[in-house]
N, C-alpha and C positions, 0 to 999 in steps of 0.2 A: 776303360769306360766306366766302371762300378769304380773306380777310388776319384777319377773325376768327377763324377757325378755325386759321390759322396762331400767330395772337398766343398762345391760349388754350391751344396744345399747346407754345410758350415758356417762356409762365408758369408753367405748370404742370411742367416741368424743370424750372424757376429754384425755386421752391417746392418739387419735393420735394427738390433739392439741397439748399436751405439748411433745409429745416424736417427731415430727419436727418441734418444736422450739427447743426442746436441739439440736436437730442435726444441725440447722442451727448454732443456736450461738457456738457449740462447734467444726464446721469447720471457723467458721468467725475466731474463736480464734486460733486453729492451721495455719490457713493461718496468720494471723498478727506475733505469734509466730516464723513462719516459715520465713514470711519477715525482722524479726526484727535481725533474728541468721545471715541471707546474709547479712543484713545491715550491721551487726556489721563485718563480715569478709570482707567484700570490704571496708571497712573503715582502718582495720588493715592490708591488703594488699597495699591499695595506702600510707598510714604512711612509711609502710616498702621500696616501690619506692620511695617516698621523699624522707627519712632520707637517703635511699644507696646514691641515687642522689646526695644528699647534702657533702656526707664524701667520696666520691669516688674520687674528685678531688685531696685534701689535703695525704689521704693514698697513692693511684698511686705516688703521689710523693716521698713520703718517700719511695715507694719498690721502686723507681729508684738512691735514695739517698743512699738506703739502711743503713736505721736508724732509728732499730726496737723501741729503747728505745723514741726516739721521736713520732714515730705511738703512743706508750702503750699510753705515755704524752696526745696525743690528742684525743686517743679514749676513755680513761678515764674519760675527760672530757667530751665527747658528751653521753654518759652512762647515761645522766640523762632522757634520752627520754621514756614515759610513757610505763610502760612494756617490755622495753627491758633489759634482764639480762645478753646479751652475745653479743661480737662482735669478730670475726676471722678474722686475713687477713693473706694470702696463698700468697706465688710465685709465677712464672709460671713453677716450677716445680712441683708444689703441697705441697711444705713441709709447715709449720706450721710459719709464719712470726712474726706475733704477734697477741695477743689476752688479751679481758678483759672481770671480768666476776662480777655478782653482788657475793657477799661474801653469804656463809649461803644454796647455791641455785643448788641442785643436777639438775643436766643437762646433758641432752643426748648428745654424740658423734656427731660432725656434719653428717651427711650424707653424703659420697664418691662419690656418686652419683650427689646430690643434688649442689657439691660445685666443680663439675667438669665439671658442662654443661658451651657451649660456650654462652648461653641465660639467662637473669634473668629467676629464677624460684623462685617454696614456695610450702610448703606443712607442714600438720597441721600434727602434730603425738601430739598424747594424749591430754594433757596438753601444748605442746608446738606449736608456729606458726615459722617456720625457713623461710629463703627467703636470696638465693645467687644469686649473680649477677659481671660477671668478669668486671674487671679492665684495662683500655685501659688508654695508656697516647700518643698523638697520632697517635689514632687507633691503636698502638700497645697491644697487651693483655700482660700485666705486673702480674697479681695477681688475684684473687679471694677474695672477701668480703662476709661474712657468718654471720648472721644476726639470732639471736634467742632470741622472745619475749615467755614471761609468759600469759596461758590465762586465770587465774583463777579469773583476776577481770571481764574480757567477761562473763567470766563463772557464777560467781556470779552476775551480771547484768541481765543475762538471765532469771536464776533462781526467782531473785526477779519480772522479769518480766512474770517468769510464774505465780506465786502467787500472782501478782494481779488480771492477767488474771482468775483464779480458782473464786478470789472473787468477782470479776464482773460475772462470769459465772452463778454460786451460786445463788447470790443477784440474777439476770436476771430471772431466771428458777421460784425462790421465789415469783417475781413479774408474771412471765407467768403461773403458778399455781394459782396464785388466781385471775387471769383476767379472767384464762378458767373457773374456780368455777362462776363467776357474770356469762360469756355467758350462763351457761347451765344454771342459772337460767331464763332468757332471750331467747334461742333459743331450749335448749336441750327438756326444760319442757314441751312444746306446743305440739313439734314432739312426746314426746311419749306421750301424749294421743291419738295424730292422732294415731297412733303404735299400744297403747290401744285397741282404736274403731276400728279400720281393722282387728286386732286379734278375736273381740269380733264376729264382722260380717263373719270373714273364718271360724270360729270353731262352732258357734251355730247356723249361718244363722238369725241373729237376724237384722233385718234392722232398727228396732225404735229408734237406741242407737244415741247422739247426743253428738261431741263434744263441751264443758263447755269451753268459754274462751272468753276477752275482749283483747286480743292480737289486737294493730294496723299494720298496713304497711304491707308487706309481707307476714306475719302468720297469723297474720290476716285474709287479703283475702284467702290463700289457706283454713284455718278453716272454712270459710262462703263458701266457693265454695266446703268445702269437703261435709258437713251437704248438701246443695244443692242439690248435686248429691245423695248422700244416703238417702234423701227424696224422689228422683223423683225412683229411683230403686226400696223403699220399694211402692212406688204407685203402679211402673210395676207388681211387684213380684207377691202383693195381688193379681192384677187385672188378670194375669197368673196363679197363683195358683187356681183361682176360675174356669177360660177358661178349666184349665187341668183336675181339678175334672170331670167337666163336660165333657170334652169328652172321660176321663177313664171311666168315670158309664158309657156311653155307647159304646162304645169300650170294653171296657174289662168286662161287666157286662150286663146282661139280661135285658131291662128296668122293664118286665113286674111283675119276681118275685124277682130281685135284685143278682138274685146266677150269681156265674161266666158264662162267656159263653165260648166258643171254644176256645178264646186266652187265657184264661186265663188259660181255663184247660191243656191246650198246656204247658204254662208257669210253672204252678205246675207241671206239669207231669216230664219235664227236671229236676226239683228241685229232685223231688221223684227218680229220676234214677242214679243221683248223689249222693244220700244218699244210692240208694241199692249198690253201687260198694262197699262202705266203710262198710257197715253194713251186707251184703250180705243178705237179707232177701228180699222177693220175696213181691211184692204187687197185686191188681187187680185194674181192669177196672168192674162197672156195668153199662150195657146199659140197661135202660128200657123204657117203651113205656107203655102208657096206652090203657087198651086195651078198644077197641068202643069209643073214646074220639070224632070222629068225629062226633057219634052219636047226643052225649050230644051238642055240638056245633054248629051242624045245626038245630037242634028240639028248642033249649035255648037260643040260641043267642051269641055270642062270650061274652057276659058282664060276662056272667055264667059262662063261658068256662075256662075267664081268673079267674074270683075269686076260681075257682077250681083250678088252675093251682098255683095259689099262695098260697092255701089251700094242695096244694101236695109238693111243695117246703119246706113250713114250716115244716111237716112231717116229710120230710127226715131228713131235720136239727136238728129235736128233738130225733129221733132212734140211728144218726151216732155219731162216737167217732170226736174228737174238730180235730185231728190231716187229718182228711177224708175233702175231699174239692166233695161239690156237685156242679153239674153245671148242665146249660140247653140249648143244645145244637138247640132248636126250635122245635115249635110246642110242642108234647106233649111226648117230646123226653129229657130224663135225663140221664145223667153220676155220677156216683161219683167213685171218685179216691179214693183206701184204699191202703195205705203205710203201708209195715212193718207188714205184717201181719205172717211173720213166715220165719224159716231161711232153711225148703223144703218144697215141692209140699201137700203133707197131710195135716200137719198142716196148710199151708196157703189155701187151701182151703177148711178145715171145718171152719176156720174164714171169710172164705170172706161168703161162704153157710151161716154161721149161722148172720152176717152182712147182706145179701141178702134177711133173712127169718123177720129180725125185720123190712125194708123197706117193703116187700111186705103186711106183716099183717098191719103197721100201715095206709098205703095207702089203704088196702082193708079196713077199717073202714067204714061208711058209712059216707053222709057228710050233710049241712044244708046251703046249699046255696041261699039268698033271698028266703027263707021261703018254699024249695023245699028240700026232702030229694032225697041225690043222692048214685048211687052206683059205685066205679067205681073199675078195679084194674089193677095192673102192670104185665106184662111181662117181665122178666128179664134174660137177658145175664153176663156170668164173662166170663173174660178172665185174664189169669194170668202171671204178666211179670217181669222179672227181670236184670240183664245188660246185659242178653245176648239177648233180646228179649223184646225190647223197644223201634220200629218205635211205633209212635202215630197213626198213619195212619193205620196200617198192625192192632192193637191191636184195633182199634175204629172197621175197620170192621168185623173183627173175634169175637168182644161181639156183633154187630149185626148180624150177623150173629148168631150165639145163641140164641139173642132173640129171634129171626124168628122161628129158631127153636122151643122156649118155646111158642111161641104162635100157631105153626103148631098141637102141642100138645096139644094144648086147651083151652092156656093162662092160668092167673093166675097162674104161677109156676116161676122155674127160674130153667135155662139150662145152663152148661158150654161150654165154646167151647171145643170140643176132638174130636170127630171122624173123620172130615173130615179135619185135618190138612194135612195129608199126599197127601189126593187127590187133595186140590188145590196145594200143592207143582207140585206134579205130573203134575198137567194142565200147573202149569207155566213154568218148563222146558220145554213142549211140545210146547209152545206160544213162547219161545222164540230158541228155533232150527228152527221152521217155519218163524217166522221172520228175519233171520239170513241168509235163503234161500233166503225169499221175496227181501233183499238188493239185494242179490248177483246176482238174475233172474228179479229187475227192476219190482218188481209188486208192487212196490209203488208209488203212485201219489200225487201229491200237486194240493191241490182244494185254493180254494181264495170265501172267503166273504165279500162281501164289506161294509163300514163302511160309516154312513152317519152322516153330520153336523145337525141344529137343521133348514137349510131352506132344507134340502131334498137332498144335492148333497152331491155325493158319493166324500169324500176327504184321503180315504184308501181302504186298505185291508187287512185280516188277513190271513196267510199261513196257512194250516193246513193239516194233513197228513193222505191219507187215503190209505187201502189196500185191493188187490182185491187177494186173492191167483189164485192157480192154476184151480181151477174148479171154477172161476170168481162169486165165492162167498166172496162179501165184511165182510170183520172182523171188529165188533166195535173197534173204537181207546181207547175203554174202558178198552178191553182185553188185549191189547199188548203195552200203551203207559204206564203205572204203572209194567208191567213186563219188559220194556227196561230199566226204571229207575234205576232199581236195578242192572243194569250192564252199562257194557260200549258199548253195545247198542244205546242208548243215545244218545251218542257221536256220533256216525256213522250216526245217522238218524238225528243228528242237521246239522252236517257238509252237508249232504247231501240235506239237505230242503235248507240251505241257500247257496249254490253253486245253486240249483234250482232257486231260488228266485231272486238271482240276476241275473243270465242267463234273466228269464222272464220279468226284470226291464228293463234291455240293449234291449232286443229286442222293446219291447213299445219305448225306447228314441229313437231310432230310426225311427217309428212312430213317433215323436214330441207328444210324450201322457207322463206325469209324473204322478205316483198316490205310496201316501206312503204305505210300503208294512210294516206288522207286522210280528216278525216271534219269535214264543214262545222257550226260553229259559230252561234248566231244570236244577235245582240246580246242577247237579253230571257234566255238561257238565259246566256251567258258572266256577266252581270251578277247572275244569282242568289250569294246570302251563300256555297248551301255548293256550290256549283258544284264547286271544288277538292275537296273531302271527297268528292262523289259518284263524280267521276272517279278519285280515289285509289280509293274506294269496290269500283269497280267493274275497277280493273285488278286489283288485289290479287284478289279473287274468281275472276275470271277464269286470274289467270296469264299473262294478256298480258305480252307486254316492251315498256314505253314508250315505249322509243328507237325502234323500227317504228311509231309513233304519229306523226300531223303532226295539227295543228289546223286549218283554215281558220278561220280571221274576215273578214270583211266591214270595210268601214270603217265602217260603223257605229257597232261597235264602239266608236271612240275618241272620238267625240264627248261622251260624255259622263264625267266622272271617269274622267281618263286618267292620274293618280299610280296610281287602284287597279287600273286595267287593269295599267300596268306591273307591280305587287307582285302582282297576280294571275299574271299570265304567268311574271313570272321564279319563282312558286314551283312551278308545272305545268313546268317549263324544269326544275327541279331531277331532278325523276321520270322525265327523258328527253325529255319530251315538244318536237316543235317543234313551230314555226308558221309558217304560209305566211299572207301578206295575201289574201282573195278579191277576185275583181273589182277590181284595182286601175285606178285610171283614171278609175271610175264616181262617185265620191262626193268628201269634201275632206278631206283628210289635211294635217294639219301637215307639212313638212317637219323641222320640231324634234321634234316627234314623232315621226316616224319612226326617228330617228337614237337613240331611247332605248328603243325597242320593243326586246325578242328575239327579233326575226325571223328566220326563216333562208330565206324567197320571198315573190318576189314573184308571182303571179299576174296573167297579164294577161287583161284581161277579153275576152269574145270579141267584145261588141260594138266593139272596136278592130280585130281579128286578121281579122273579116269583110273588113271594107275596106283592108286596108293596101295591097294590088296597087294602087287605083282610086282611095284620096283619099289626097291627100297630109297632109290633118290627119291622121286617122288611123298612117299612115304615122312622122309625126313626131314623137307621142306615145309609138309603140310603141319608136321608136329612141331615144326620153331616158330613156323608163321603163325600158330594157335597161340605157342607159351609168349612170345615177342607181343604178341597183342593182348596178355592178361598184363602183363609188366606196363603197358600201357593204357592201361584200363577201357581196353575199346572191345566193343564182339566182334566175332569174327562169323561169316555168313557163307557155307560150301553152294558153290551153284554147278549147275553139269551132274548131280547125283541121281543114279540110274539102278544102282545095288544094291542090294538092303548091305552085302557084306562093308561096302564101302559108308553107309550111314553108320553102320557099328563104328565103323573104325573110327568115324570121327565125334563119334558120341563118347569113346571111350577116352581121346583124349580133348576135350573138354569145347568142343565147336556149339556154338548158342543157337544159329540158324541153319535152317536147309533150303536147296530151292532145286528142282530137277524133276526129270519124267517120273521116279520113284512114286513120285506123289503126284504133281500136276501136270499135263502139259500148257503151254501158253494157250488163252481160249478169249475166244471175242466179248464184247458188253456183253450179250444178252447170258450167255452162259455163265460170265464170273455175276452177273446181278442175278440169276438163278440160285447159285452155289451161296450168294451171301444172304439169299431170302431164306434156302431152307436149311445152309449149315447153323448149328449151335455152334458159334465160336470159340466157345472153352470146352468144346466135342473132340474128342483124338481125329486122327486122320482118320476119310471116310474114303469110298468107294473113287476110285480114279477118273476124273473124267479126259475123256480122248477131244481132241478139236483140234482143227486148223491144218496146218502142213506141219508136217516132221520132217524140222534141219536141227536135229541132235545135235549137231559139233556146234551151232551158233548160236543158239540162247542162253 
């Protein structure tokens, strides 16, 4: 492929080399050609005004003499003029006076035309050059003189003049084919190895490869500056390639027993659902959970806990088929994905059951850890999905759900999810006609949690939506904010928090009070056509100023048409507006995406910021996810913080914001327009204020 491709980028310089040089020399040649044929006929048109010139006085006389036999006498002699075979001299009647002609020499009719105009004229027919011009003796018009030369010796001149042209042409081309053969040894040869070596480096990614060459001047240098560059890239690459591993194992990998974690099973799991549309064959979901693992862990120490942990990992991996991806979802909490387990319901789940039944027995083995025999075993949930029934979300909590169940039941077993499908259907249409009311009757409210920098002053806040129905019994945002999801709810209640939000912005700027206000995004709404128009929409209206605008998204988000997310975002970027990522940590986020996002935070999820004092996965996540977003020059914002032990931690290694009960809880208007009338905003953290309901795991 690289020597064709080489030859053919040769050729084709050797070809256009020589194919405009033919084209030059072979127009230089028609234009000389072309000058040489005018030449010759203005040379034989002013011949033909001399000679008339010359014999027009002596003739005129003889037609006044009228004495044709002396005309013949004199034009016979003048006959000897180069190419001329015929002379006519006319009356002023037109009849025919006299005329001489060469012997041997068919000749056309003079022209009637040509021999009656009162002006010299000429015109060229075939073989012949004719040229009449009338006769004045004076200025009286006596006659007509008609004049016809032979052009075959022109002709013959030409011709010899084209044929040498040909052979200069020839010879030229002869000599410009084998100048272009030296250049390409000299210019062609260098370029395609460069050609070579870039071929080599876009098709295997192979950077070590170095152009070979003692070429001076020119090619030279670019050769030395090529090898340069492709040295210092193969540097980068390494030194990137090495960066990336390392934050893929932790990223996309469990540190503590190596199996995937969330994202990745997130990542599989899309794979697997695109393979069932085509193959139609139904897979599952196992959730399990060890059961008493807390036990062992606070009695043994976490050292115990984990060499168990990575002693139940390997298990798995030694029971399941190669094509099954296990993962560890935290703590002592496992997934494994089985694809393609059967193409209906029966068949696929006595294979996932009897898949289910070789994880539980080899887990319930007993174990031998630092010199201590242990006992432990699994609870286990299936759930079973196929294209028509393949949220990740909806299927992760429905096999926990199961589990729950296998363990309500005694543990050590495994449960499917079945019976209660119907009934949380049931609950969730009932959550969402109550909701749909709560819009329509204003029983929903916007609370604000404020966000602090790492000296203690509050430099945000985040909106958040709470509801109080009709008998002023508040509803977890647990229950109703993943049942609005699912519809165009959503939408209603995004538009509506942020017409809220900016209302309450305007009002403080007026106050002279600015504080940047967050306000959570949900994939089904960002993903709406006029998404962008309503939130221009609605800030214009309002009077909001933008730039006090932050967006949360979710990674959600990016999963799907991630060219239009970015043109979405950076045109909402242009209006002021930023964005902080929600929850980062929880889902699967390209890495190469991220780096083209306009993001300006990172968010870290709170189920990491819980545990980071106590597990060191946890722990390890929170510390790459920090340094990954200095490399990308974005902050990073802890929400969920409740410890002071856990604030240290992430003060220590290098987090810009906080947000958590430590300091706020989420609190209505009147309370945070209290807090911003009597706090000093460049004040440390003051006195905690208490408000609203407390759901700790959901803000």
């Amino acid at each position: 492929m690289i020597k064709k491709f080489s030859s053919s980028f040769t050729a084709k310089l050797h070809r256009v080399f020589v194919f405009s040089t033919a084209a030059v020399l072979f127009l230089a040649g028609v234009a000389a050609l072309t000058f040489e044929t005018f030449n010759s006929r203005g040379q034989l048109i002013n011949r033909a005004e001399s000679f008339g010139a010359l014999i027009a006085g002596h003739t005129g006389n003889a037609l006044i003499a009228d004495t044709p036999d002396l005309a013949e006498v004199f034009l016979r002699n003048t006959l000897l003029e180069q190419d001329l075979v015929a002379i006519y001299v006319y009356n002023d009647s037109g009849q025919l006076f006299s005329s001489v002609k060469q012997p041997d020499i068919a000749l056309a009719v003079p022209s009637i035309l040509l021999r009656s105009s009162l002006l010299s004229r000429f015109q060229f027919n075939q073989n012949l050059f004719e040229y009449s011009r009338p006769l004045r003796v004076n200025d009286e018009l006596v006659g007509q003189l008609y004049l016809q030369y032979d052009l075959t010796r022109i002709e013959q001149y030409l011709i010899r003049y084209l044929i040498f042209g040909l052979f200069l042409y020839f010879a030229s081309m002869v000599a410009v084919y084998l100048l272009s053969k030296r250049i390409q040894r000299g210019v062609a040869e260098p370029i395609d190895r460069i050609l070579q070596t870039m071929q080599a480096i876009t098709e295997k990614q192979h950077f070590g490869v170095r152009i070979r060459g003692s070429e001076a001047g020119e090619i030279g240098a670019i050769i030395k500056g090529f090898n340069k560059m492709i040295a210092q890239i193969d540097k980068n690459n390494r030194k990137l390639h090495q960066q990336r591993q390392e934050i893929e194992q932790h990223v996309f990998y469990d540190v503590l027993t190596g199996l995937p974690n969330r994202r990745m099973l997130l990542h599989q799991m899309e794979q697997e659902i695109a393979r069932s549309r085509r193959s139609r064959q139904k897979g599952a979901l196992l959730y399990l959970d060890l059961d008493h693992f807390k036990t062992i862990n606070d009695s043994l120490g976490h050292n115990v806990g984990d060499e168990l942990l990575k002693t139940v990992s390997d298990r798995i991996q030694d029971v399941i088929r190669e094509a099954d991806t296990p993962a560890r979802l935290g703590g002592d909490e496992f997934v494994v994905l089985l694809p393609e387990l059967g193409a209906n319901e029966v068949k696929a789940s006595n294979n996932a059951l009897s898949v289910a039944e070789k994880v539980r027995s080899a887990i319930s083995k007993q174990y031998n850890i630092s010199n201590r025999i242990l006992h432990v075993t699994p609870s286990i949930g299936i759930v079973l999905f196929d294209e028509q029934h393949h949220n990740f979300d909806t299927l992760i909590m429905q096999a926990d759900l199961a589990m729950y169940r296998a363990k309500d039941e005694g543990r050590n077993r495994v449960q499917f999810f079945l019976s209660y499908m119907q009934e949380n259907a049931d609950h969730r249409q009932q959550i969402e006609e109550r909701l749909r009311r709560a819009i329509n009757h204003h029983q929903l409210k916007v609370y604000y949690q404020p966000q602090l920098d790492g000296q203690g002053e509050i430099v945000g806040a985040e909106a958040l939506i709470r509801w109080q129905d009709e008998s002023c019994v508040w509803i977890n945002p647990a229950s109703f904010i993943p049942i609005a999801e699912m519809t165009d709810l959503i939408c209603m209640l995004g538009r509506w928090v942020l017409g809220n939000v900016c209302r309450q912005m305007v009002k403080w700027m007026t106050d002279d009070k600015y504080l940047t206000l967050s306000v959570n995004i949900s994939p089904r709404e960002f993903q709406q056509r006029d998404f962008v128009e309503n939130v221009e929409e609605i800030i214009l209206s309002t009077g909001a100023r933008a730039e006090y605008l932050v967006f949360e998204l979710t990674e959600g988000v990016l999963l799907n048409d991630i060219e239009g997310t970015i043109a979405k975002m950076k045109r909402l970027a242009t209006l002021g507006i930023r964005f902080s990522l929600d929850d980062f940590g929880t889902g699967y986020s390209s890495l190469q995406y991220l780096k083209q996002l306009p993001l300006d935070t990172l968010k870290i999820d709170q189920s990491f910021v819980r545990d980071i004092t106590t597990d060191p996965n946890d722990a390890a996540i929170v510390t790459t996810i920090i340094a990954m977003s200095k490399h990308l020059n974005m902050k990073v914002i802890a929400e969920g913080v409740e410890k002071q032990e856990e604030l240290d931690f992430l003060k220590r290694n290098g987090c810009d914001q906080y947000q958590g009960y430590l300091f706020y809880k989420p609190m209505p208007e009147n309370e945070i327009d209290q807090l911003m009338a009597s706090l000093d905003m460049k004040q440390a953290n003051v006195a905690q204020i208490i408000s609203g309901p407390e759901w700790l795991i959901y803000d």
